[in-house]
TORPATI-950073 format. One record per residue (C-alpha): x, y, z. Coordinates in steps of 0.2 Angstrom, whole numbers, plus 2048, in hexadecimal, padded with zeros to 3 digits. Layout:
BEGIN
XYZ
...
END
This chain:
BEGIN
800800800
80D80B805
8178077F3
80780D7E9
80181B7F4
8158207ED
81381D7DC
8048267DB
8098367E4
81B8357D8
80D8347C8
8038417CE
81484D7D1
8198487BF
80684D7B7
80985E7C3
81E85F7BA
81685E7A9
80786B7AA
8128777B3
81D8747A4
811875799
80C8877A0
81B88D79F
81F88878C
81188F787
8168A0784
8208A4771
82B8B176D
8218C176B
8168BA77A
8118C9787
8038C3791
7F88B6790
7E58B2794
7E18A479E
7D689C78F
7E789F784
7F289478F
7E4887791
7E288677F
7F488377B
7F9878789
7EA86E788
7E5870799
7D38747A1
7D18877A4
7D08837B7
7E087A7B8
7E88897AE
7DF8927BC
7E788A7CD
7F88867C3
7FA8997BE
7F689F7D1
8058937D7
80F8977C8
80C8AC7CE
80E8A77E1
8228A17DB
8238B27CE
8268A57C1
8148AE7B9
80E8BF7BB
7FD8C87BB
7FD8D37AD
7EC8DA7AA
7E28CD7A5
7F08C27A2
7FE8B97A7
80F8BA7A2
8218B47A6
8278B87B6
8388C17BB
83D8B17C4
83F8A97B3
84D8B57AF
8568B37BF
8578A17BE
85E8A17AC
86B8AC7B2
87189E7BF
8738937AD
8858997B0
88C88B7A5
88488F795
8878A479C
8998A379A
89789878B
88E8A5783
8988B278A
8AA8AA783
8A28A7770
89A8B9771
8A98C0769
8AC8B175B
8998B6756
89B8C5752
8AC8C4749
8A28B6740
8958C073D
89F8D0737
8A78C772C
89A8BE722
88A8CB726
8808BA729
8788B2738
8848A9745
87D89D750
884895761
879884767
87A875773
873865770
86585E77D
85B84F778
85A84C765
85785F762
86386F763
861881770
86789076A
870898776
8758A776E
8718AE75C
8788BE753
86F8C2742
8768C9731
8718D6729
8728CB718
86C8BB71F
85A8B771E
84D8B772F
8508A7734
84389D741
85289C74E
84F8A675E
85B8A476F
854897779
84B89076A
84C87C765
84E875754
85086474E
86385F750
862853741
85D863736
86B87073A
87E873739
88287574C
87686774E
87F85C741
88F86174A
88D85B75A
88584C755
89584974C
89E84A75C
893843768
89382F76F
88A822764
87A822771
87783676B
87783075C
86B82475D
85D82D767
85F83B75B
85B82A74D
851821758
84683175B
841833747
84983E73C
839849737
83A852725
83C86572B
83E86971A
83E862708
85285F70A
85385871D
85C84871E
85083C724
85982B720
86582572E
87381D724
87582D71D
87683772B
88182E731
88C82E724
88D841725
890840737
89E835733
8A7844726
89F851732
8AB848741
8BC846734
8BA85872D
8B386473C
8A886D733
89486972F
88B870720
879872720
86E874710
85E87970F
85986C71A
851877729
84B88371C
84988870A
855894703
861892714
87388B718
87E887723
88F88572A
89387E73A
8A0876747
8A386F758
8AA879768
8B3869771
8B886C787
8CA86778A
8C4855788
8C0855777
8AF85477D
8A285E774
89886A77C
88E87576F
89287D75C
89288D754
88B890741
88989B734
87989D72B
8728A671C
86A8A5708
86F8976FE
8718A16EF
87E8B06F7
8898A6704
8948996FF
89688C70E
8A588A706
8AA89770B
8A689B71A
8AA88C721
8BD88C725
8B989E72E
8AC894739
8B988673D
8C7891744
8BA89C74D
8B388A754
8C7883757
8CC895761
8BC89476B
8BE88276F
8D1884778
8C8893781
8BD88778A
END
């Protein structure tokens, strides 16, 4: 009795976990405030759960009132700033970036892997590269971009195989979607250090990429430059994004 009384309560902490979650990844860039009909439409969840979770959720300032609505709370922010890691990650490759950037006038990208999908840490856009659908914090399917393709090249067999195992879905017309051939250009991607990506996340959009290794030789995240396939040569660009990736990486 005791066993199941704490399996239930560790399922009923889990249901709570989720549509807290839930709640909180409801909001998308350009997101002020949001009604409690809103949130219960995009989470899925009754309007008077969205009502007691919202009241916990503004008792712990991760919501606020605002008018009507609710919106992300301060206590959000200060807990991302205790991300130090990933601060002084951003921090170290702010400077590669904006050379990159300078350089090439297109979109430089810096991302970490978790799960099968990539998170932008930290984005600087050109002037002559097209509006892209990254945003800083925003996910994408590794198996679809450069600095995804990058670290997959780097990472252990069982990365690999969740990011497999998990479906490759078509992003675009050009995403590769067969295993054996993306493995196959994991394999290149791992003997030459640089990761192209071709219209596969987008029409129109390429991509250079290339791992940032620790003192181990261990990857921990990749930097990329992105713009239109008809005015940037990856070609080109690509050497530039490997010494940027090879300077940062002895920095770390």
């Amino acid at each position: 009795m005791r066993t199941t009384g704490r399996n239930d309560q560790g399922d009923q902490d889990g249901l709570t976990a989720t549509r807290l979650t839930a709640l909180l990844s409801a909001f998308r860039p350009g997101d002020d405030a949001l009604g409690v009909s809103e949130l219960a439409r995009r989470t899925g969840l009754a309007k008077s759960t969205v009502h007691r979770l919202s009241a916990h959720l503004v008792g712990t300032g991760l919501f606020e009132r605002h008018g009507t609505g609710l919106r992300l709370g301060l206590k959000l922010f200060e807990i991302g700033q205790l991300a130090a890691g990933r601060r002084g990650l951003v921090e170290a490759a702010r400077p590669y970036l904006a050379d990159l950037r300078e350089a090439t006038r297109n979109t430089v990208h810096l991302a970490v892997l978790e799960g099968t999908e990539v998170v932008y840490l930290d984005i600087l856009r050109g002037p002559d590269a097209p509006l892209l659908p990254s945003r800083v914090g925003g996910r994408f399917p590794a198996h679809a971009t450069g600095v995804g393709k990058a670290i997959n090249a780097h990472s252990p067999e069982s990365v690999v195989a969740q990011v497999i195992n998990n479906g490759l879905a078509r992003v675009s017309a050009r995403t590769i979607t067969a295993p054996g051939l993306l493995r196959r250009q994991l394999a290149k991607i791992r003997a030459d250090g640089i990761a192209f990506e071709r219209e596969e996340s987008g029409v129109g959009v390429v991509c250079a990429a290339s791992p940032l290794l620790d003192a181990t030789g261990a990857v921990v995240a990749a930097l990329s430059i992105s713009g239109w396939a008809n005015r940037m040569h990856t070609s080109r660009v690509a050497p530039a994004v490997r010494t940027a990736a090879l300077t940062l990486s002895r920095t770390l």
